[in-house]
Backbone bond lengths (Angstrom), bond angles and torsions (degrees), N, CA, C in turn:
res aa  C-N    CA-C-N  psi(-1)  N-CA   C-N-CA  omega(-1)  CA-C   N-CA-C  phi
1 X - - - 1.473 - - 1.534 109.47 -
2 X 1.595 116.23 148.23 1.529 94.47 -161.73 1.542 100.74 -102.02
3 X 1.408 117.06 168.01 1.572 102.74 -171.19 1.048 108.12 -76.59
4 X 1.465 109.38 166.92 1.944 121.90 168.69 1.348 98.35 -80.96
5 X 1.497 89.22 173.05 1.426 91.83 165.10 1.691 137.34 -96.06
6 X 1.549 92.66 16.30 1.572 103.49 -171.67 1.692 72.45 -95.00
7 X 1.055 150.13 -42.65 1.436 130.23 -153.24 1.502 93.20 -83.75
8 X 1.215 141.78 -19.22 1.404 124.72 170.48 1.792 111.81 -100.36
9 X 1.072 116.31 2.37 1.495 107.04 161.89 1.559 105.27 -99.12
10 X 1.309 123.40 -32.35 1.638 133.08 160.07 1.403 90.42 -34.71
11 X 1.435 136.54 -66.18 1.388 116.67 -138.52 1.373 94.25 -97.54
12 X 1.621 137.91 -35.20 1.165 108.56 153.28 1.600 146.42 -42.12
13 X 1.364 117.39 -25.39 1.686 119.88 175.50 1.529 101.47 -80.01
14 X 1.318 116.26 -36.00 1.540 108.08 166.27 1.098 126.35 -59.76
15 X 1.517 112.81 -26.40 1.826 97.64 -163.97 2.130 91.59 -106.52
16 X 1.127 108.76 -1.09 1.390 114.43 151.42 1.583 113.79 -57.25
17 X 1.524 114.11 -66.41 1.437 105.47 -178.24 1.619 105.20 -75.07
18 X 0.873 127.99 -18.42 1.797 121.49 174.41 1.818 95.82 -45.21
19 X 1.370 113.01 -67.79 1.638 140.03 -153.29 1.653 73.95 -59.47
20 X 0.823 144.78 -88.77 1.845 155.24 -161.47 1.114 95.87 -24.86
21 X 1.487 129.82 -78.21 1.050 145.26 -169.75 1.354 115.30 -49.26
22 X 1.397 128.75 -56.58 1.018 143.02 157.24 1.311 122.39 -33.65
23 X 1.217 110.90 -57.04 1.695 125.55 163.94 1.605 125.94 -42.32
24 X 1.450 90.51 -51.08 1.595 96.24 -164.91 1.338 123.81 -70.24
25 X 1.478 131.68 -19.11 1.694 137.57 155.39 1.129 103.85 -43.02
26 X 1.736 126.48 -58.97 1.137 137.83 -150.05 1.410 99.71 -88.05
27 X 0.991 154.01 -40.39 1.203 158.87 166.51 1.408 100.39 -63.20
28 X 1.337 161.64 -10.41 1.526 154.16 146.18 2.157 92.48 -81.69
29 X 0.713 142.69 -42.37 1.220 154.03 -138.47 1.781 95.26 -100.07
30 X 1.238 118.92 -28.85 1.356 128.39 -165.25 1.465 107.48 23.92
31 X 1.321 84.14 69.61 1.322 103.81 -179.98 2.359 106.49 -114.99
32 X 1.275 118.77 -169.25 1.244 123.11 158.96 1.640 132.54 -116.91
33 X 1.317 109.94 159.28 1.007 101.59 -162.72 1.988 104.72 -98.92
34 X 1.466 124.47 150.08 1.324 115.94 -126.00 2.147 96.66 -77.10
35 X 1.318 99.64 8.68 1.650 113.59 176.77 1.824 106.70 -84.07
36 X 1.859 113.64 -14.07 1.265 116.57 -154.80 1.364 117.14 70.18
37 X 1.258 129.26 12.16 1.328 129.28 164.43 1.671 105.73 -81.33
38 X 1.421 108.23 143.35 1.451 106.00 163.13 1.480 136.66 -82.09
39 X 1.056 118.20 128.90 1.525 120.26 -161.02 1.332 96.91 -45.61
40 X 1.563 157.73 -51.99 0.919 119.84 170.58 1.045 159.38 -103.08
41 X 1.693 97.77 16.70 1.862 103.94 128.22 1.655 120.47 -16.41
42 X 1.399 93.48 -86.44 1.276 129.39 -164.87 1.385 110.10 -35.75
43 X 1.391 124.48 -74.34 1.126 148.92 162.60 1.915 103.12 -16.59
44 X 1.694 95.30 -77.81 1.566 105.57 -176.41 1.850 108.22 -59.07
45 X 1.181 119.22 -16.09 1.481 111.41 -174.55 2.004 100.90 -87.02
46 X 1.186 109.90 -25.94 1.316 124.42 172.70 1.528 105.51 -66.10
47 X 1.112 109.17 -84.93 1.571 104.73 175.47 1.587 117.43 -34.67
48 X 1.398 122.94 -60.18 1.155 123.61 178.72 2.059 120.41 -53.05
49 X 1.004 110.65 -40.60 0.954 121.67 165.46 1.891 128.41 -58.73
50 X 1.428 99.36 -18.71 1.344 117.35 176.64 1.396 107.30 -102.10
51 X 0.959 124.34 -49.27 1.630 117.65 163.38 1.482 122.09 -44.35
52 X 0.929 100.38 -27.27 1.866 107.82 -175.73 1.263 94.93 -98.87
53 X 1.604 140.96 -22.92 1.446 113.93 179.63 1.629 93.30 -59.53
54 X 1.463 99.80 -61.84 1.674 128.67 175.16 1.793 111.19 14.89
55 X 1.462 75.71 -75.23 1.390 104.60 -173.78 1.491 127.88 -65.10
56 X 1.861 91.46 -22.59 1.954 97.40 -165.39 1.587 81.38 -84.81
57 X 1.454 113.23 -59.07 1.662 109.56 -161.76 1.356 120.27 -91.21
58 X 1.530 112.44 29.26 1.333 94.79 179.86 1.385 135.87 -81.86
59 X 1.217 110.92 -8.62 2.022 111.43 132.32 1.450 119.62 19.68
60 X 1.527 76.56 -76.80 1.942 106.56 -170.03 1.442 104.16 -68.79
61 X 1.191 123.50 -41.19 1.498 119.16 173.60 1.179 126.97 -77.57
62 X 1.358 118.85 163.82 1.656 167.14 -152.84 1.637 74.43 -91.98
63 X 1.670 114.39 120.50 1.732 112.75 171.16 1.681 121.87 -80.31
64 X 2.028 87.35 -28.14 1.935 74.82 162.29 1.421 133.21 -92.83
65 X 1.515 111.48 5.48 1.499 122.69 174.44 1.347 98.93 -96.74
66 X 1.243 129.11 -4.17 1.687 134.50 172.40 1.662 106.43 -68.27
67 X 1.295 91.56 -46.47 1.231 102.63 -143.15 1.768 100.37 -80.70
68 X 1.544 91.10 -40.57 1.419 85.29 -159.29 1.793 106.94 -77.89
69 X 1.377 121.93 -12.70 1.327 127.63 159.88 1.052 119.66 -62.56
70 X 1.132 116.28 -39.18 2.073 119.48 174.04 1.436 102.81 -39.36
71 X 1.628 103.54 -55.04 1.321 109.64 -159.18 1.248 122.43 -62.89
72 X 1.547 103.80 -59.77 1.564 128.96 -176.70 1.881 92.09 -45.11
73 X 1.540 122.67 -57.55 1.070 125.60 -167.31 1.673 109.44 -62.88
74 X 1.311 129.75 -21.70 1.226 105.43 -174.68 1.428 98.14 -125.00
75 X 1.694 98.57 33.53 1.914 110.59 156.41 1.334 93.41 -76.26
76 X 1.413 119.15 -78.53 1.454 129.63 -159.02 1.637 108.40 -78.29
77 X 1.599 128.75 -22.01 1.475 100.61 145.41 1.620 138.69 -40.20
78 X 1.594 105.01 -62.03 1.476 112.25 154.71 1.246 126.65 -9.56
79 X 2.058 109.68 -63.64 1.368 91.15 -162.60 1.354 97.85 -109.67
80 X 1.619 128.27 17.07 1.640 128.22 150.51 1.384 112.13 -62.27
81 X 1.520 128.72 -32.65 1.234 150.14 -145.02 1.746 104.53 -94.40
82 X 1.420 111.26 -41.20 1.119 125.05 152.27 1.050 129.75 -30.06
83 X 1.647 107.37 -85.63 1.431 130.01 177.29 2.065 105.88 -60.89
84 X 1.358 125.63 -33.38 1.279 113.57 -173.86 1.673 91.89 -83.69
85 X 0.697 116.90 -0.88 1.962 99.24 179.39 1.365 118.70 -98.61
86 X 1.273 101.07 -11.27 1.311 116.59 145.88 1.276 143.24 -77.34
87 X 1.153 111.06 -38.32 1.324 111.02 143.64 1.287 145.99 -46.69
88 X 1.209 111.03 -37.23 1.261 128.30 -170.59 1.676 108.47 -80.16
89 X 1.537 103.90 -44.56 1.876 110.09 173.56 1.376 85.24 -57.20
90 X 1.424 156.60 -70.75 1.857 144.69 -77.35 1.938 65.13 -127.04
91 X 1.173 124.50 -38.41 1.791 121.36 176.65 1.822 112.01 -60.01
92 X 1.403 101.52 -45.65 1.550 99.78 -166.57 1.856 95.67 -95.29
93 X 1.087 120.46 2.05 1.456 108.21 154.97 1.668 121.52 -94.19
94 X 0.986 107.63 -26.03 1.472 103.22 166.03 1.654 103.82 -82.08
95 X 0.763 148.08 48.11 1.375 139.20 143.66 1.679 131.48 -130.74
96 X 1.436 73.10 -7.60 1.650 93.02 175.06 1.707 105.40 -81.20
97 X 1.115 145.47 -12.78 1.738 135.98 173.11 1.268 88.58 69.48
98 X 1.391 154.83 16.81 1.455 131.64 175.98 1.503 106.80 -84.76
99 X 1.242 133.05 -165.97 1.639 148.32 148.20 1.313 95.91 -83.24
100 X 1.456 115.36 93.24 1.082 115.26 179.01 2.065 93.78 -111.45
101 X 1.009 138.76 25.79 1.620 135.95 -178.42 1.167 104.67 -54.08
102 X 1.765 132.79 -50.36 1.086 95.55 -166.96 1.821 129.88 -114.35
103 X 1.227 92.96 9.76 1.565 118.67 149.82 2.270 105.19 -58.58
104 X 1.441 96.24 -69.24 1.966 87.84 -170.33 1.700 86.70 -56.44
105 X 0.632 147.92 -9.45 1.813 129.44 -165.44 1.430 98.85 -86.68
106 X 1.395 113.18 -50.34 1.530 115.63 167.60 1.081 125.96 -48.02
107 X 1.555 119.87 -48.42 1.402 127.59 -169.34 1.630 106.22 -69.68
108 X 1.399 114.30 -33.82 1.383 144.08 -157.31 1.902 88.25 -63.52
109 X 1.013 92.86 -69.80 1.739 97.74 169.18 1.099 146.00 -43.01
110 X 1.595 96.48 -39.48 1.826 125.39 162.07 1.144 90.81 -47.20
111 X 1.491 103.53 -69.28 1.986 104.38 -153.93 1.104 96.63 -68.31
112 X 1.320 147.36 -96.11 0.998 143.83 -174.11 1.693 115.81 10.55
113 X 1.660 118.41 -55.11 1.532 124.74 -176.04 1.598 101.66 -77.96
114 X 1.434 112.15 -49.73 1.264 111.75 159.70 1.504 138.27 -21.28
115 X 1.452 87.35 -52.02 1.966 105.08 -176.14 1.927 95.72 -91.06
116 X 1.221 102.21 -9.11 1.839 78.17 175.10 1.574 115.50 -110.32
117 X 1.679 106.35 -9.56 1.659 85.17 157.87 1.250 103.21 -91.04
118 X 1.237 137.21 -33.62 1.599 110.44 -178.83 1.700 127.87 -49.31
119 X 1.493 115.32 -33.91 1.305 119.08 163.47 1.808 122.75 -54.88
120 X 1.368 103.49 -39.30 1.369 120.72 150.79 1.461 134.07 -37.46
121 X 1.259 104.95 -42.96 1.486 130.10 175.35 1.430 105.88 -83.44
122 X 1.438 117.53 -49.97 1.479 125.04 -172.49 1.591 102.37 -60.03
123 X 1.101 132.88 -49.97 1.679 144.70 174.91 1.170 119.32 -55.59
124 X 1.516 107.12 -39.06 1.325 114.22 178.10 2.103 121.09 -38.70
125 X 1.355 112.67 158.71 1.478 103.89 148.43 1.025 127.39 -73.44
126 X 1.885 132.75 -9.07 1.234 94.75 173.96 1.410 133.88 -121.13
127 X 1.472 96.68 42.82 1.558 115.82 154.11 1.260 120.52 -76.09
128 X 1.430 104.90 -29.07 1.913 95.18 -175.62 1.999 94.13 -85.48
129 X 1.362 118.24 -19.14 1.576 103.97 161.43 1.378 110.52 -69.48
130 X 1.084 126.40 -39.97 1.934 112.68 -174.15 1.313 74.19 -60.75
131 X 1.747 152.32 -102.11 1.192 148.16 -110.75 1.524 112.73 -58.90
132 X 1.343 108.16 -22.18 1.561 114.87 -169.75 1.248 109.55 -95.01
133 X 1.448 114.15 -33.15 1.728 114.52 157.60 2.049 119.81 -63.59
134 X 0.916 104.29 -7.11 1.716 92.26 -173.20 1.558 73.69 -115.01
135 X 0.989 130.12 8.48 1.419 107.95 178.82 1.772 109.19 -96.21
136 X 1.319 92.74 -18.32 1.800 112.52 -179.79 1.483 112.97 -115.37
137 X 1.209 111.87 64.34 1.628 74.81 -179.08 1.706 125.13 -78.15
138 X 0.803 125.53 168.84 1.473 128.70 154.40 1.465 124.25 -87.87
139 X 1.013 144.06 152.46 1.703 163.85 -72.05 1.448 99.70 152.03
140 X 1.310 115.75 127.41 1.364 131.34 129.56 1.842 119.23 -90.57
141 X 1.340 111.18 165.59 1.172 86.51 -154.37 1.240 103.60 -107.59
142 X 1.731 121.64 40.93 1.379 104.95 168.77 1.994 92.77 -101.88
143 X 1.221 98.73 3.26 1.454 96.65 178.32 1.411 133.38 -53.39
144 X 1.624 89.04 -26.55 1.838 115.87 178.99 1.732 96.80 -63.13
145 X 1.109 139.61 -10.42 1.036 113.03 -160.27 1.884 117.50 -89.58
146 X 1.013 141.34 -172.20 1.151 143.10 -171.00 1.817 92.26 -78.44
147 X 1.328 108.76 109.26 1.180 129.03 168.68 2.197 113.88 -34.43
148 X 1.074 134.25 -41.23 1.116 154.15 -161.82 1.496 93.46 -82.11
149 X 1.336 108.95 -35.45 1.870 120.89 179.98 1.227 116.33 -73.16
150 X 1.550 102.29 -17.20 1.928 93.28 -158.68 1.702 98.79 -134.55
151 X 1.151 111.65 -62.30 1.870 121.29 -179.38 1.844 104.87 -53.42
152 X 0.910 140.29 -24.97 1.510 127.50 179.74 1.731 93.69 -70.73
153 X 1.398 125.39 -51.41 1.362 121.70 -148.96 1.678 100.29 -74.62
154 X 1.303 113.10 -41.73 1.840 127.19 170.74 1.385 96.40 -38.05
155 X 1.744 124.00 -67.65 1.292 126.43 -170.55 1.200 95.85 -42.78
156 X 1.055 139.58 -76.64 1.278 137.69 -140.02 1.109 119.85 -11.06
157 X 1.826 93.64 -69.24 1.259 118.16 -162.93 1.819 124.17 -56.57
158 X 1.566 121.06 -21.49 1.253 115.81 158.75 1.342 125.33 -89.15
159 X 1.210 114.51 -5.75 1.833 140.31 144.59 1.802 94.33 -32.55
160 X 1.253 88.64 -76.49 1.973 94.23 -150.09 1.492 98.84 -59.50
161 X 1.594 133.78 -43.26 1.412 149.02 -168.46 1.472 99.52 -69.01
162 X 1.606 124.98 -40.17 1.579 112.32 -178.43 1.736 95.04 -72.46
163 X 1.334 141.44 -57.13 0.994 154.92 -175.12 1.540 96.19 -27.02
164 X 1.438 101.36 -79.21 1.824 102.41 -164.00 1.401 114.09 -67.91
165 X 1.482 120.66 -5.03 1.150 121.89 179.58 1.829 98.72 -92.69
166 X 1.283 140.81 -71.51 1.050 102.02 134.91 1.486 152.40 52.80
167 X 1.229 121.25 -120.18 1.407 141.44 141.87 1.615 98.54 -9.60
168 X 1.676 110.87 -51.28 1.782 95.41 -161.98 1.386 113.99 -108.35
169 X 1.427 109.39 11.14 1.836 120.13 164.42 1.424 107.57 -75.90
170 X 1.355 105.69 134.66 1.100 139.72 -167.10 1.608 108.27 -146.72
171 X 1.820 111.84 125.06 1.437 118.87 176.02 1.284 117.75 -42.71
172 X 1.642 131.93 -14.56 1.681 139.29 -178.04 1.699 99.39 -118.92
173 X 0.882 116.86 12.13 2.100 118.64 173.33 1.461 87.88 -76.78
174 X 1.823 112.89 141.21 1.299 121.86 -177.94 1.754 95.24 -64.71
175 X 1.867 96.52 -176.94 1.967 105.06 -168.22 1.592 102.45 -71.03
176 X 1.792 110.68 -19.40 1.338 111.11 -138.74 1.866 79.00 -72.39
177 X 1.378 130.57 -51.55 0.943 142.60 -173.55 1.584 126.04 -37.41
178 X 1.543 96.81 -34.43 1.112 103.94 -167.45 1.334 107.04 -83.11
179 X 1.949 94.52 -32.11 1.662 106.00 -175.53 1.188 115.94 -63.99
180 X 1.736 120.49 -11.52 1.783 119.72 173.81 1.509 96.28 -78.38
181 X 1.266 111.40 -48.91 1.546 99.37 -162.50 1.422 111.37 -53.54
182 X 1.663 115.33 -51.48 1.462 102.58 178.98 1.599 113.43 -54.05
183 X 1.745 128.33 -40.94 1.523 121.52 -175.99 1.941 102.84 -42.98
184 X 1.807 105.40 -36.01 1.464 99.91 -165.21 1.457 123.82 -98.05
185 X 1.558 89.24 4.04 1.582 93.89 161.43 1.530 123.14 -87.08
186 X 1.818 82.09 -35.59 2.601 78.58 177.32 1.495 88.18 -86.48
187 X 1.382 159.96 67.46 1.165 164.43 124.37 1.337 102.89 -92.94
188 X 0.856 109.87 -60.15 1.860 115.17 -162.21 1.296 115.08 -72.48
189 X 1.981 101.21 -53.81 1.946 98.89 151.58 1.461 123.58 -47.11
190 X 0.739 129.98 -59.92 1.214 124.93 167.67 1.932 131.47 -44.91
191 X 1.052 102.35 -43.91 1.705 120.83 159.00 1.323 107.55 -42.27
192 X 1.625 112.61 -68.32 1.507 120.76 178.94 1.351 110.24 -47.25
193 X 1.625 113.68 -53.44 1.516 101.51 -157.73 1.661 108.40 -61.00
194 X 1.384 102.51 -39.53 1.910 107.34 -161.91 1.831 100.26 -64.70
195 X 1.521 111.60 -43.69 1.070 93.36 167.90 1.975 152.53 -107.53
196 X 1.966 66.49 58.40 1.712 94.38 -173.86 1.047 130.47 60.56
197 X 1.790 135.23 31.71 1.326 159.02 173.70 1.377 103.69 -93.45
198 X 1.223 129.72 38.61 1.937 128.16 -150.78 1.487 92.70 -79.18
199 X 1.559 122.92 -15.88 1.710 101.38 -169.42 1.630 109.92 -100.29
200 X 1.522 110.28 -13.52 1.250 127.73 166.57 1.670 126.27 -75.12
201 X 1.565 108.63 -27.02 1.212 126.76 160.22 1.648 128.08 -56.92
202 X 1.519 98.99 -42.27 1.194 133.94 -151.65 1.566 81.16 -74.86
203 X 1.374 123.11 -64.97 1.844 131.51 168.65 1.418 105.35 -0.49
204 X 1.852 118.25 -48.30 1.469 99.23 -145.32 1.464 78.89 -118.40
205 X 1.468 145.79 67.82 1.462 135.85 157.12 1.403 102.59 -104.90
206 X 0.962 127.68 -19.61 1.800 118.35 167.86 1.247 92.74 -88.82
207 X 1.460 137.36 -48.43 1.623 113.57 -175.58 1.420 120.41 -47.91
208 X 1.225 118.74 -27.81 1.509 133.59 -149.50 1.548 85.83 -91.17
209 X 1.329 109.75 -57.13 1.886 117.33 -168.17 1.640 105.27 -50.29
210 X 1.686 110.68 -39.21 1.535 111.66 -166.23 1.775 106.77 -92.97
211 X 1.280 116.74 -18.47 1.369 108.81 145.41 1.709 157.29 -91.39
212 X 1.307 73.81 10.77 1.793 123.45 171.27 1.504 94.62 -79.97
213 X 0.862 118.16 -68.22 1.794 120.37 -166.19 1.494 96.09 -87.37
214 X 0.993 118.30 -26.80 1.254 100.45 162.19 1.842 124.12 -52.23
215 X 1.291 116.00 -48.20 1.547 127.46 -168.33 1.367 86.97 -93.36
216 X 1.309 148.10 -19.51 1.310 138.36 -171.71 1.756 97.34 -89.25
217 X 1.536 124.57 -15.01 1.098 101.58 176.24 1.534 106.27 -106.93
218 X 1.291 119.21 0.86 1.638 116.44 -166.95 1.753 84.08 -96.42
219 X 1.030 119.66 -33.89 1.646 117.48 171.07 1.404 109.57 -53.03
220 X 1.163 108.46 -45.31 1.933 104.55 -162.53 1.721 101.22 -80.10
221 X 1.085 107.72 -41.86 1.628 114.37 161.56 1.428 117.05 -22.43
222 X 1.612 114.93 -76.58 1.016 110.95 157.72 1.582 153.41 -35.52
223 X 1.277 83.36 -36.27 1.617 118.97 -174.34 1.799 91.07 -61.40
224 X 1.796 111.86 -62.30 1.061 104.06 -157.58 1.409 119.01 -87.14
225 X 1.635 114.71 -4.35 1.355 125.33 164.14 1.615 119.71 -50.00
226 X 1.331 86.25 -50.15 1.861 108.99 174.82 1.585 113.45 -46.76
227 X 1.174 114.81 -56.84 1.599 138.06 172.22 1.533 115.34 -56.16
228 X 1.311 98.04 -42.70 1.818 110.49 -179.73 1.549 100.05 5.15
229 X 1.523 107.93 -74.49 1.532 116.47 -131.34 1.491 87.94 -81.01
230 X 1.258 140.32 -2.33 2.088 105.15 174.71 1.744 86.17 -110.72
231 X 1.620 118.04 42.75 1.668 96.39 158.06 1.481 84.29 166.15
232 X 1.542 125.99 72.38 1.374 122.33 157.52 1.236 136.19 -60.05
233 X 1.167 109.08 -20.13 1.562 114.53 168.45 1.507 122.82 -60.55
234 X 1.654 106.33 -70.73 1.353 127.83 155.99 2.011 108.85 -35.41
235 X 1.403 117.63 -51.98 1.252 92.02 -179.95 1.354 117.63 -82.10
236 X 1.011 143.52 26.45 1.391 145.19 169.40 1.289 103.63 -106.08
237 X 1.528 129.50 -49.58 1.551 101.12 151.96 1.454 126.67 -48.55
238 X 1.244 130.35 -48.76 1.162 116.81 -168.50 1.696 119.45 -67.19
239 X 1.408 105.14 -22.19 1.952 117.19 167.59 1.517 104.72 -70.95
240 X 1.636 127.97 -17.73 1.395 111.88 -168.58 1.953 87.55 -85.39
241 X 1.561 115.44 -31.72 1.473 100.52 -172.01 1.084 142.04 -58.72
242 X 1.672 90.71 -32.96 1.319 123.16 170.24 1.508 126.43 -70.64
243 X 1.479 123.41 -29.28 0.773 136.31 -174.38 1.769 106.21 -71.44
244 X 1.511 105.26 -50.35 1.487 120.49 153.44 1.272 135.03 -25.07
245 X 1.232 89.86 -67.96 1.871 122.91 176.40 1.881 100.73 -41.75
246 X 1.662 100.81 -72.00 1.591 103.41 174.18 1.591 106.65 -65.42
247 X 0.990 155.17 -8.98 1.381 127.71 172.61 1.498 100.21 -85.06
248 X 0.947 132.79 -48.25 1.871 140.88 168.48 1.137 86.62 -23.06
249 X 1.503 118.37 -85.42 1.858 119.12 -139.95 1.818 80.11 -76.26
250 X 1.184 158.76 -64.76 0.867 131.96 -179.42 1.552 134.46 8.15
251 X 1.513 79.13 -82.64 1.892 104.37 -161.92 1.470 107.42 -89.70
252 X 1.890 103.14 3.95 1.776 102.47 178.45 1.730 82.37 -96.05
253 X 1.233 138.25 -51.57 1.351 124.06 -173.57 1.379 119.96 -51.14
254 X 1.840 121.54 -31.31 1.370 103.56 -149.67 1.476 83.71 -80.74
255 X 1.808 133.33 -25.81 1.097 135.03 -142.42 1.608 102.91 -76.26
256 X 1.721 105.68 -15.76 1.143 102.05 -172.75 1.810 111.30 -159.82
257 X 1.434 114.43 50.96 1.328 133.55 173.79 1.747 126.06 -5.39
258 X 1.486 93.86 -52.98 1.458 98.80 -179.96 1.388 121.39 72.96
259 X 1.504 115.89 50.14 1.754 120.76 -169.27 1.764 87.01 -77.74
260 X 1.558 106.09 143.47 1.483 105.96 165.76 1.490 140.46 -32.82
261 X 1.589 84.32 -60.42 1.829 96.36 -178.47 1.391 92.72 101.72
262 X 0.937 136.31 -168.15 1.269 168.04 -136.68 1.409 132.87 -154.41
C-alpha cells in the first residue's frame, strides 16, 4: 500500500526532533557531530528544514499544530542562528592569514553571549514542548491520502517562485534579492526531497552552496565594517576578500542556475 502523506511528513517532524536531540549534548559539550558538522549547524539546518516543509505542506496540517511549531521552531532557530553566525565569521577569519586579533576577540565575545543564551534556551521547558509537538503531529485529513497524490503538486509551488525569481537575478540585483533567491532555493530543495523528487532536488546543491557563500560573504562584510575602527587597515583587506568572494559565487551561479526541471 503506498504511503500517505501524513506518514511522510510524520517522519519528517520526527527525524527533526531526532537531529535536536542529538544535537543538544554536543552543543553543551562543544563537541562535533560524528559527520564533523557542528552541532549547531546541525541542529539549525534541522529546524530550518522543518519550517519549510511546514510551510510548503501545510495544507495537510492541523492550523494550530502549524502554527505553534513555526513558532517554537524559529524560537530556537534564532538563537542557533546566533551562535552559527558566529561561527562562521571566527571560520572565515582564520583562513584569511591576516592579523586578524582584534576582530576574533570581538567575535570571541559575540559567541561566547551567543553560546550562553542558547544553553539557556536548551534547558529551558520549552524544548521538551517543541520535542513533544514533532512527536505528535496533527493531520488534516486529506493528508491520509497516498503521498505520491498530493506532496509533488504542494512542491510545485516553490518550484515555480525559485524559477521566476531566478529569471530576474542579475550580477548588479541588490544582496537583499539574491538573499530571497537563496531562502527559495533551500525551500524548493527541500520541497523536492520530502516529496520524493530527490534527483531533481539534488539539481540545486551547488546552487544552494554558491548562494550560501554568497550571503556568508555579504554577512562578513558587514561584520567587518562594524569592526573597522580597532584595525582599519586590516579591515579593508578583509572587505576586498569579501567583496571577491561575492562576485565568484555570483558569476559561478548565473553561469549555471540549476532550475529543477520537471
Amino acid at each position: 500500500m503506498p504511503r500517505s502523506a501524513a506518514a511522510v511528513l510524520r517522519r519528517a517532524a520526527e527525524g527533526c526532533a531526532d537531529r535536536l536531540l542529538a544535537a543538544r549534548p554536543l552543543i553543551r559539550a562543544e563537541g562535533r557531530m560524528p559527520d564533523g558538522d557542528t552541532p549547531v549547524h546541525y541542529a539549525r539546518v534541522a529546524c530550518r528544514r522543518l519550517r519549510s516543509d511546514v510551510r510548503t505542506f501545510e495544507r495537510l496540517l492541523d492550523k494550530t499544530w502549524a502554527r505553534r511549531v513555526r513558532a517554537n521552531l524559529k524560537w530556537l532557530a534564532d538563537l542557533l542562528g546566533a551562535a552559527r553566525d558566529a561561527e562562521v565569521l571566527r571560520a572565515r577569519l582564520r583562513e584569511t592569514g591576516l592579523p586578524v586579533g582584534a576582530f576574533d576577540e570581538a567575535l570571541r565575545e559575540r559567541a561566547d553571549i551567543a553560546r550562553a543564551e542558547l544553553l539557556v534556551g536548551l534547558d529551558s521547558a520549552r524544548l521538551p514542548l517543541l520535542i513533544a509537538l514533532l512527536r505528535e503531529p496533527v493531520f488534516r485529513g486529506r493528508a491520509r491520502r497516498p503521498a505520491r497524490d498530493v506532496l509533488p503538486a504542494l512542491a510545485a509551488r516553490p518550484v515555480g517562485r525559485y524559477e521566476e525569481a531566478v529569471a530576474d537575478l542579475t550580477a548588479e540585483s541588490p544582496v537583499e534579492q539574491w538573499h530571497e533567491v537563496r531562502i527559495l532555493a533551500k525551500r524548493t530543495r527541500y520541497a523536492l526531497d520530502t516529496a520524493g523528487r530527490r534527483r531533481r532536488a539534488k539539481r540545486l546543491a551547488r546552487a544552494q552552496s554558491l548562494l550560501g557563500e554568497h550571503q556568508d560573504a555579504v554577512v562578513a562584510a558587514k561584520a567587518w565594517r562594524a569592526l573597522g575602527p580597532a584595525d582599519p587597515e586590516t579591515a579593508l583587506l578583509l572587505l576586498e576578500r569579501e567583496a571577491a568572494a561575492a562576485e565568484r559565487a555570483r558569476d559561478a551561479f548565473l553561469a549555471a542556475p540549476a532550475i529543477p526541471g520537471r
